[in-house]
Jmol script that loads the backbone (N, CA, C; Angstrom):
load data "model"
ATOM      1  N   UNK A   1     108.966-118.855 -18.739  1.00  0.00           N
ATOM      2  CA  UNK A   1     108.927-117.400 -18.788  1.00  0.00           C
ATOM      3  C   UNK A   1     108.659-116.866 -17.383  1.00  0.00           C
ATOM      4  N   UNK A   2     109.733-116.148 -16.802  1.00  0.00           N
ATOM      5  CA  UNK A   2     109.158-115.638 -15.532  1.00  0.00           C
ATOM      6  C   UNK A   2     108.407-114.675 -15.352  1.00  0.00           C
ATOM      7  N   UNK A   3     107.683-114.944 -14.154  1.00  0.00           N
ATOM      8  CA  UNK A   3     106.327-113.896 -14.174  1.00  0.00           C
ATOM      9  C   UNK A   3     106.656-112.671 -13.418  1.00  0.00           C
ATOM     10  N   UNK A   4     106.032-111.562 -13.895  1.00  0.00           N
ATOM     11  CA  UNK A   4     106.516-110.551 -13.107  1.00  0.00           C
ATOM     12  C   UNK A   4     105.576-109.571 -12.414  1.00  0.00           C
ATOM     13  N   UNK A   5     106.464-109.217 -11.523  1.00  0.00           N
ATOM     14  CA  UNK A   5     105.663-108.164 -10.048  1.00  0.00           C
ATOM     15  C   UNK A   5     104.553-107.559 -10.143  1.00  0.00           C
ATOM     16  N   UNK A   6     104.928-106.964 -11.244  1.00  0.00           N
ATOM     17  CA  UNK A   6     104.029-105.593 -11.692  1.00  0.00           C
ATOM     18  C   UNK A   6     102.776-106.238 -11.786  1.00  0.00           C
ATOM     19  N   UNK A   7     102.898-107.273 -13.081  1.00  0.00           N
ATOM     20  CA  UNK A   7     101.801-107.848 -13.596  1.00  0.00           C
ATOM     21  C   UNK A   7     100.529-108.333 -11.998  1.00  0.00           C
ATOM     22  N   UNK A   8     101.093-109.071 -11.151  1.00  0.00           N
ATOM     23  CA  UNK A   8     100.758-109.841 -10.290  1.00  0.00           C
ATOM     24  C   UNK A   8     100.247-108.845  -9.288  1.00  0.00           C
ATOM     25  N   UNK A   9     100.896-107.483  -9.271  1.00  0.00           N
ATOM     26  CA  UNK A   9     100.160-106.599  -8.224  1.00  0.00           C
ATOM     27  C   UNK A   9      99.033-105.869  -9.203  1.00  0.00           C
ATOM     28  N   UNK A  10      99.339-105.909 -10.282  1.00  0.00           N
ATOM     29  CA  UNK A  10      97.981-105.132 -11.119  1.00  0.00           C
ATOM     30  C   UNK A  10      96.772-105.983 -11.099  1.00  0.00           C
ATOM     31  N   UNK A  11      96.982-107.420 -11.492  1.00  0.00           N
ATOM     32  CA  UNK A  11      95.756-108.301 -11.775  1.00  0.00           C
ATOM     33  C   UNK A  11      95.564-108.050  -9.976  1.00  0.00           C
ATOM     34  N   UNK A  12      95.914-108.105  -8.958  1.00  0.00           N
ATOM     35  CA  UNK A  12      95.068-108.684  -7.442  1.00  0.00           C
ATOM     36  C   UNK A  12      94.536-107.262  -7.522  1.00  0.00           C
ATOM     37  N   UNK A  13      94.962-105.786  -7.788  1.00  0.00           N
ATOM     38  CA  UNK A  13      94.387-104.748  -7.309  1.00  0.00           C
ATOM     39  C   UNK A  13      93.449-104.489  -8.515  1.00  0.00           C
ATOM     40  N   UNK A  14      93.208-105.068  -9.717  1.00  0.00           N
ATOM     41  CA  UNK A  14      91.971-105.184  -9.974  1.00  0.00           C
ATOM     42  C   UNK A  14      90.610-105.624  -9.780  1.00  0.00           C
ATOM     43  N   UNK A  15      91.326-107.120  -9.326  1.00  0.00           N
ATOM     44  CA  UNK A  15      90.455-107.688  -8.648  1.00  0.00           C
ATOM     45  C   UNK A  15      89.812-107.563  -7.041  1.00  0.00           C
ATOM     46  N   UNK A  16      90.637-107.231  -6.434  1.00  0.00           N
ATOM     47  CA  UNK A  16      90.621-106.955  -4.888  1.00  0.00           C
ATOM     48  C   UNK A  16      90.360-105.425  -4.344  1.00  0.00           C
ATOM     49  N   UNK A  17      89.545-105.363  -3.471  1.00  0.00           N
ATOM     50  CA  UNK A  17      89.973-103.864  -2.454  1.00  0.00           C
ATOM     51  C   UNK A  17      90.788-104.160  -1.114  1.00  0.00           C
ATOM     52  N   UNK A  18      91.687-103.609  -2.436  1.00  0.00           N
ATOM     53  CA  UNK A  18      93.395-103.734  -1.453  1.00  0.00           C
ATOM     54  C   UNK A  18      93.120-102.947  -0.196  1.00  0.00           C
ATOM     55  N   UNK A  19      93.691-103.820   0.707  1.00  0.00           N
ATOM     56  CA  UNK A  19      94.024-102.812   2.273  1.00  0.00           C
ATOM     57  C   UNK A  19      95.802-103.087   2.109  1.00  0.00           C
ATOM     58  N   UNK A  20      95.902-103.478   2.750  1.00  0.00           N
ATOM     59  CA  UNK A  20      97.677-103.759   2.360  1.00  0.00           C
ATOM     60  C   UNK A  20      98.107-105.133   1.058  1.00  0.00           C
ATOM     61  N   UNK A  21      98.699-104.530   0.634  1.00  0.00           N
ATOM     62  CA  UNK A  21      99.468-106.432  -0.621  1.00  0.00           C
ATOM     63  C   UNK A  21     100.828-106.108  -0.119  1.00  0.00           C
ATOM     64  N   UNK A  22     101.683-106.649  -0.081  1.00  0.00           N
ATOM     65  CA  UNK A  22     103.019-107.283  -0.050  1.00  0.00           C
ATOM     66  C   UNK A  22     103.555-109.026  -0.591  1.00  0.00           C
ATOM     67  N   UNK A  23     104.020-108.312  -2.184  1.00  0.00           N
ATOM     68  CA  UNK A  23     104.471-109.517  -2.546  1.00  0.00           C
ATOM     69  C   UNK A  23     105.700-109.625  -2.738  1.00  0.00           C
ATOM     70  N   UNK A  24     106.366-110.747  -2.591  1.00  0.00           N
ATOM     71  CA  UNK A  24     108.271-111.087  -2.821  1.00  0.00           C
ATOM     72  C   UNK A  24     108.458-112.047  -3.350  1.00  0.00           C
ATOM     73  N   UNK A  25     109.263-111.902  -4.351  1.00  0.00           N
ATOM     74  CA  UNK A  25     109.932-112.575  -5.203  1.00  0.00           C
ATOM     75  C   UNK A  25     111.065-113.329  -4.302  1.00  0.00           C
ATOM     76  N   UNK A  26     110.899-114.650  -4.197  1.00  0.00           N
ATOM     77  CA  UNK A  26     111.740-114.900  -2.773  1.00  0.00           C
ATOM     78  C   UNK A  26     112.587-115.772  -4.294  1.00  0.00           C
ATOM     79  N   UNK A  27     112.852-115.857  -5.265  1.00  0.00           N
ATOM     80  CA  UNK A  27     113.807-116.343  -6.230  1.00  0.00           C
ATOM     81  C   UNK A  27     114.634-115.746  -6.846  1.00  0.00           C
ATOM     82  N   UNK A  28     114.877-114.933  -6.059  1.00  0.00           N
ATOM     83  CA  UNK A  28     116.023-114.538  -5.938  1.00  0.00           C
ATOM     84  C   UNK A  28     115.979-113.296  -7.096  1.00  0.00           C
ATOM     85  N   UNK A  29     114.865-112.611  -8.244  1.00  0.00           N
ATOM     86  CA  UNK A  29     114.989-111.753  -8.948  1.00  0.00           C
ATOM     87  C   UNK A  29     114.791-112.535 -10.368  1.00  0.00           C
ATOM     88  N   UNK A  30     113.960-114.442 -10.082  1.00  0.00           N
ATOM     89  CA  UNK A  30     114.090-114.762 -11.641  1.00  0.00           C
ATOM     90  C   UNK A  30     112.238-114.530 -11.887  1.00  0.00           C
ATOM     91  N   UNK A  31     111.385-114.713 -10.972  1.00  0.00           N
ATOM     92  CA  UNK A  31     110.530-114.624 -10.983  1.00  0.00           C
ATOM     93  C   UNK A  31     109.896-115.822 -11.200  1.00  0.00           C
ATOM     94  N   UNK A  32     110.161-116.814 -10.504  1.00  0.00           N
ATOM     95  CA  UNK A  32     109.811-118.227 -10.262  1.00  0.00           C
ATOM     96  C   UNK A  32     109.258-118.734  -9.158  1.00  0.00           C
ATOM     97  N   UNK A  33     109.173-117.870  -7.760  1.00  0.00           N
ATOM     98  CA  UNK A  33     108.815-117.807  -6.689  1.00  0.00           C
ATOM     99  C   UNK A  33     108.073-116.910  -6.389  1.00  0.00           C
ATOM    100  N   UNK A  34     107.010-116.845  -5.816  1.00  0.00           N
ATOM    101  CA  UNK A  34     106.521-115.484  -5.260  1.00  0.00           C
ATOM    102  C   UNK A  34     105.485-115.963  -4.219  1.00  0.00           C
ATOM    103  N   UNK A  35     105.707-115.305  -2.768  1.00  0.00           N
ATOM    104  CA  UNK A  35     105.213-114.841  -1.668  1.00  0.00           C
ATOM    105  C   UNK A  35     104.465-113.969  -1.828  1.00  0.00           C
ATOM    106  N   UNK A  36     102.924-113.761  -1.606  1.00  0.00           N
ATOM    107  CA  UNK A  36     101.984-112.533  -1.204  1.00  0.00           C
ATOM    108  C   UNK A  36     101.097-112.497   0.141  1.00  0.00           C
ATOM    109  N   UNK A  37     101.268-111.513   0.738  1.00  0.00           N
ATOM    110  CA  UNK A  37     100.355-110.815   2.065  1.00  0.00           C
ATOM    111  C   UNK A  37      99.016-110.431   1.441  1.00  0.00           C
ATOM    112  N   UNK A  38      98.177-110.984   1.427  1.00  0.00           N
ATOM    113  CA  UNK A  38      96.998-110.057   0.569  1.00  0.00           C
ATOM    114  C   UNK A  38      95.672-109.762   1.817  1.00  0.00           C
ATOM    115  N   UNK A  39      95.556-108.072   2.350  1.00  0.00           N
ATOM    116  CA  UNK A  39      94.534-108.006   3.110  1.00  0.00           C
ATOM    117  C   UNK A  39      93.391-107.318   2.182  1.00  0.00           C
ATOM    118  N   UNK A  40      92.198-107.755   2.845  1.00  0.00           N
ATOM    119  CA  UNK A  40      91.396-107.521   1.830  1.00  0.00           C
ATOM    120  C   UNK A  40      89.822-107.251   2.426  1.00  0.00           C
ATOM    121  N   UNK A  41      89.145-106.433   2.268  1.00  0.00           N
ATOM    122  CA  UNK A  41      87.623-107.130   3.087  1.00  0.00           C
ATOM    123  C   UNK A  41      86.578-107.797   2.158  1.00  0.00           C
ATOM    124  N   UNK A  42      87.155-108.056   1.231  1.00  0.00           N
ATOM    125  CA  UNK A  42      86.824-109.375   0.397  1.00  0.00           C
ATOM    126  C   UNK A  42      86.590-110.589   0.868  1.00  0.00           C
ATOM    127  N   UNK A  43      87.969-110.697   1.853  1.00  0.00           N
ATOM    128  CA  UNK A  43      87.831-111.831   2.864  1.00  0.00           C
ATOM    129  C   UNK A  43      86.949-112.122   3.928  1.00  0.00           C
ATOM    130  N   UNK A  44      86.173-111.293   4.336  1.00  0.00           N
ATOM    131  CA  UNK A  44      85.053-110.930   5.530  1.00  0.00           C
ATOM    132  C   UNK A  44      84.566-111.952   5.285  1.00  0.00           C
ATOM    133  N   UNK A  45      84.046-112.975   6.151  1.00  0.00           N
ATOM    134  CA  UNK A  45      83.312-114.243   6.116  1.00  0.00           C
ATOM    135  C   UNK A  45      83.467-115.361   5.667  1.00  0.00           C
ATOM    136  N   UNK A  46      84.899-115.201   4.918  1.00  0.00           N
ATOM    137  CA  UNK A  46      85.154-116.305   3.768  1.00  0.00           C
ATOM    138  C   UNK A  46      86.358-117.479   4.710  1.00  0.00           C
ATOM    139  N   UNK A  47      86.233-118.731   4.882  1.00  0.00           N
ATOM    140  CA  UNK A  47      87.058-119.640   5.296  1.00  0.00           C
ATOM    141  C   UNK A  47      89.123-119.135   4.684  1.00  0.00           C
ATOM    142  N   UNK A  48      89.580-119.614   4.944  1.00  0.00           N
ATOM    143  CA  UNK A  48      91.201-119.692   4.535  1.00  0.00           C
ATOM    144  C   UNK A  48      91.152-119.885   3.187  1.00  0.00           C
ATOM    145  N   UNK A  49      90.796-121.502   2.546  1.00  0.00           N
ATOM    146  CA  UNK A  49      90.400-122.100   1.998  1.00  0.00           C
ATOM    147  C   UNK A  49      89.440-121.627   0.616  1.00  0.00           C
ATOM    148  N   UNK A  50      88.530-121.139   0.945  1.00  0.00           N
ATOM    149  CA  UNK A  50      87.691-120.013  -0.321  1.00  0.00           C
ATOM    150  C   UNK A  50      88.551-118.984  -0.662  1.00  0.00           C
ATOM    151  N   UNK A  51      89.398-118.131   0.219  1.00  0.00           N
ATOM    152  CA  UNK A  51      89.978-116.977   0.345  1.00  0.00           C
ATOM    153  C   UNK A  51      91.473-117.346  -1.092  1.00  0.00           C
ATOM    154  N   UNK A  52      91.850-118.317  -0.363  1.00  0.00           N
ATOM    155  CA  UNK A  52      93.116-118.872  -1.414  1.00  0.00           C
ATOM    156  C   UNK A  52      92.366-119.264  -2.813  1.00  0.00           C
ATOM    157  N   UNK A  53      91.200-119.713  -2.638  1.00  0.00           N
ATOM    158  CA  UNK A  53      90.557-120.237  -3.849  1.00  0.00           C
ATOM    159  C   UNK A  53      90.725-119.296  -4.707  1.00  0.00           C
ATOM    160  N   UNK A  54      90.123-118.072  -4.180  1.00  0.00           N
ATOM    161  CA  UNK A  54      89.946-116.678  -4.965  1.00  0.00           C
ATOM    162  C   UNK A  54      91.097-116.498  -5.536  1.00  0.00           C
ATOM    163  N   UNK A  55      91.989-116.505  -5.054  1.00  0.00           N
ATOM    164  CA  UNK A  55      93.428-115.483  -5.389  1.00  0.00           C
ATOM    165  C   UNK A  55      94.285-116.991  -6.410  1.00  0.00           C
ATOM    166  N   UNK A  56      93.949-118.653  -6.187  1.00  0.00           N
ATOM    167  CA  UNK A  56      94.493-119.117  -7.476  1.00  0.00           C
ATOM    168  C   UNK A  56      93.700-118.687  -8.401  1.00  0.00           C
ATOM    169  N   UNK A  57      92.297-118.771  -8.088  1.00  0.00           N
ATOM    170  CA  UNK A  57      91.409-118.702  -9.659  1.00  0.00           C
ATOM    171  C   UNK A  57      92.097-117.229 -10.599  1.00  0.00           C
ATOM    172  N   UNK A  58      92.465-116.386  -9.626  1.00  0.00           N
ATOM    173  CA  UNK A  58      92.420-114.695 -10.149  1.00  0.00           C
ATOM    174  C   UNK A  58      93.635-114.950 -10.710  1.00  0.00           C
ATOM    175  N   UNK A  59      94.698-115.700 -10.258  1.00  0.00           N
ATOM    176  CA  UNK A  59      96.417-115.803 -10.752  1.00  0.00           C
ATOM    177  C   UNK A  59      96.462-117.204 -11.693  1.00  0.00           C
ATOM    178  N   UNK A  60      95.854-118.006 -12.054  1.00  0.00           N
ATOM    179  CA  UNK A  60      96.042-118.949 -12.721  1.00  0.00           C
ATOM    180  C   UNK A  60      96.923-119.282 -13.859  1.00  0.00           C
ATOM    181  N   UNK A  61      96.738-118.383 -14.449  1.00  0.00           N
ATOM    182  CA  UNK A  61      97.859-118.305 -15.481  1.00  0.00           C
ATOM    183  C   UNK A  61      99.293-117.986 -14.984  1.00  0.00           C
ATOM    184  N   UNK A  62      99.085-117.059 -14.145  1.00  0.00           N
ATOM    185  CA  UNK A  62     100.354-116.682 -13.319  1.00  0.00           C
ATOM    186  C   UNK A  62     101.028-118.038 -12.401  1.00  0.00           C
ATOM    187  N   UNK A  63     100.478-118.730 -11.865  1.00  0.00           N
ATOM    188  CA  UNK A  63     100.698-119.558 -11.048  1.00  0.00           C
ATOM    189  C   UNK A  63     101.254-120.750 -11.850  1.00  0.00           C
ATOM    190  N   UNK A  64     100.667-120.968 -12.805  1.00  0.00           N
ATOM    191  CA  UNK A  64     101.102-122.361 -13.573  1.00  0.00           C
ATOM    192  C   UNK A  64     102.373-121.812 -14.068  1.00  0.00           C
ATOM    193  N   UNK A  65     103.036-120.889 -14.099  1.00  0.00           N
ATOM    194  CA  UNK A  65     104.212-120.191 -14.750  1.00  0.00           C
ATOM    195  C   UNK A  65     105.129-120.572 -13.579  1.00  0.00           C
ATOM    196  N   UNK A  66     104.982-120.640 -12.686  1.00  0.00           N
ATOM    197  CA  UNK A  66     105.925-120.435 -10.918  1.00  0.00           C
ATOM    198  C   UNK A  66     105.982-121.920 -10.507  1.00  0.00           C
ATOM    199  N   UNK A  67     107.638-121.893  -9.959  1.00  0.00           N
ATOM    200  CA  UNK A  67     108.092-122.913  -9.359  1.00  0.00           C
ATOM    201  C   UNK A  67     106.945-123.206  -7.987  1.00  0.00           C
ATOM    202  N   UNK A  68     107.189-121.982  -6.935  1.00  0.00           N
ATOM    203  CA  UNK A  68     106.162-122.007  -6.180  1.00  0.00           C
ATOM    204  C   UNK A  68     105.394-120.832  -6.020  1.00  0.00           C
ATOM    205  N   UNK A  69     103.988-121.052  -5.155  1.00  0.00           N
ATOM    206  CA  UNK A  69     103.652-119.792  -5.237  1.00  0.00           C
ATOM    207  C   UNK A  69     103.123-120.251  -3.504  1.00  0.00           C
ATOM    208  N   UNK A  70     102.963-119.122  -2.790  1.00  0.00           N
ATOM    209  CA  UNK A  70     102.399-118.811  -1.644  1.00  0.00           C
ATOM    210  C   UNK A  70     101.474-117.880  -0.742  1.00  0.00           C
ATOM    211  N   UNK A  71     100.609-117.812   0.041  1.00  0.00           N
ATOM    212  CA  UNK A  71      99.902-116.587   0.331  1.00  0.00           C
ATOM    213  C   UNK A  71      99.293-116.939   1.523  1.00  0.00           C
ATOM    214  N   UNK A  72      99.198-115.498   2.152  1.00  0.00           N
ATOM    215  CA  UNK A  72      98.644-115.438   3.769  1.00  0.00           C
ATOM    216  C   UNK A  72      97.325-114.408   3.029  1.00  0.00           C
ATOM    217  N   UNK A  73      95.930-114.761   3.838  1.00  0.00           N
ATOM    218  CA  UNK A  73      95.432-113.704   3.527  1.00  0.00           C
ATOM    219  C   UNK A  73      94.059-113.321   4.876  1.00  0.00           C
ATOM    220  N   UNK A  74      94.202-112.382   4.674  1.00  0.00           N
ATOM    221  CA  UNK A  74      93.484-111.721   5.628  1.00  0.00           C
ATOM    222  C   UNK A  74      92.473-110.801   5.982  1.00  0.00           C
ATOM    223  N   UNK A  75      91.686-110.404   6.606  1.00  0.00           N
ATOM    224  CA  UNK A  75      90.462-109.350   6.460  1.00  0.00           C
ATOM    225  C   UNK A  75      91.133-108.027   7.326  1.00  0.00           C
ATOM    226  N   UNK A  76      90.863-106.853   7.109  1.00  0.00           N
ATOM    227  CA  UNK A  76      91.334-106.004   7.738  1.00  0.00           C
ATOM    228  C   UNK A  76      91.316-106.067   9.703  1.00  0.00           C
ATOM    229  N   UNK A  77      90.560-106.502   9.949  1.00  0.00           N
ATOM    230  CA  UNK A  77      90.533-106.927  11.238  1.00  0.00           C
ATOM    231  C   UNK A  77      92.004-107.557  11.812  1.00  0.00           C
ATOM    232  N   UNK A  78      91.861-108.831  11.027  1.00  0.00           N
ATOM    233  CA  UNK A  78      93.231-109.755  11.410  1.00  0.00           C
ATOM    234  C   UNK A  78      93.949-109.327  11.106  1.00  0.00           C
ATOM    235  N   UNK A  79      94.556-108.372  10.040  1.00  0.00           N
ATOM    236  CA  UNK A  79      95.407-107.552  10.313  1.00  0.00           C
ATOM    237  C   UNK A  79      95.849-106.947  11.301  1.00  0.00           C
ATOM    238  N   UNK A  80      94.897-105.935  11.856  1.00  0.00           N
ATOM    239  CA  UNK A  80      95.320-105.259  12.573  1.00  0.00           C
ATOM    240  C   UNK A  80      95.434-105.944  14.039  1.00  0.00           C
ATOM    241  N   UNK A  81      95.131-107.183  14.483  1.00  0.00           N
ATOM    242  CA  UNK A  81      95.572-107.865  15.179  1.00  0.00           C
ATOM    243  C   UNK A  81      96.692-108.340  15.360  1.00  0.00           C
ATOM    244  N   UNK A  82      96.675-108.927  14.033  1.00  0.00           N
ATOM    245  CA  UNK A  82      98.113-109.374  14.136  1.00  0.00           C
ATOM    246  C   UNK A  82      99.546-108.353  14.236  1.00  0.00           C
ATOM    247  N   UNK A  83      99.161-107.187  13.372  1.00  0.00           N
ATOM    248  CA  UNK A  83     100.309-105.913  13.569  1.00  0.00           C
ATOM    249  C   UNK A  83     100.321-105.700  15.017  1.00  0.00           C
ATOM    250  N   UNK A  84      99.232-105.611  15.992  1.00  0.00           N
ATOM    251  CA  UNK A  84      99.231-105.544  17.211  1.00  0.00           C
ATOM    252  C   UNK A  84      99.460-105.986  18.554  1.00  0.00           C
ATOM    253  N   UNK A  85     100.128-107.338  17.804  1.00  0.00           N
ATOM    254  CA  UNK A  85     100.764-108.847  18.373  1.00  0.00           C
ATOM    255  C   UNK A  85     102.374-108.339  18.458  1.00  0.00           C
ATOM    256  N   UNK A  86     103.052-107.554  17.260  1.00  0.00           N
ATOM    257  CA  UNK A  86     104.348-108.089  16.979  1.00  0.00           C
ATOM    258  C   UNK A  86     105.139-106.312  17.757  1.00  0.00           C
TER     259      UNK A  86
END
end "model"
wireframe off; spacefill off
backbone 0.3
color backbone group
C-alpha cells in the first residue's frame, strides 16, 4: 500500500516544530520512495544519529510500508548556513 504525502507531512508537523519540511516522492508518484529535509529546533543538541532516531520512531509504520526512505535533518542554524553556502 503506498504511503502518502499528506499523511507523512501531518504526522512530522505534529510531532515537530517545523522550521522548513520538504518531502519528495522520488518514485516516481507510487509512493514507495520518499526523501525528507526536516529543520527543526528539536534538533538543538541532538547527534545526526538521535535526530534520525526520532523521525524513524515518529514514521514507523510509514517506513516499513517504503521501498526506501531517506532524510537530512537539521537545526535552524544549519540551515541557514547551509542556504548561505549555495
Amino acid at each position: 500500500m503506498p504511503v502518502d504525502m499528506v499523511a507523512l507531512e501531518k504526522a512530522i508537523k505534529r510531532a515537530f516544530e517545523v522550521t522548513h519540511l520538504h518531502i519528495e516522492d522520488q518514485s516516481s508518484g507510487c509512493g514507495d520512495n520518499y526523501a525528507i529535509i526536516l529543520v527543526s529546533e528539536a534538533f538543538e543538541g541532538k547527534s545526526t544519529l538521535a535526530r534520525h532516531r526520532m523521525i524513524n520512531e515518529l514514521l514507523k509504520d510509514q517506513i516499513a510500508q517504503m521501498h526506501a526512505f531517506s532524510q537530512k535533518t537539521y537545526t535552524p542554524k544549519q540551515w541557514e548556513e547551509l542556504q548561505a553556502k549555495k
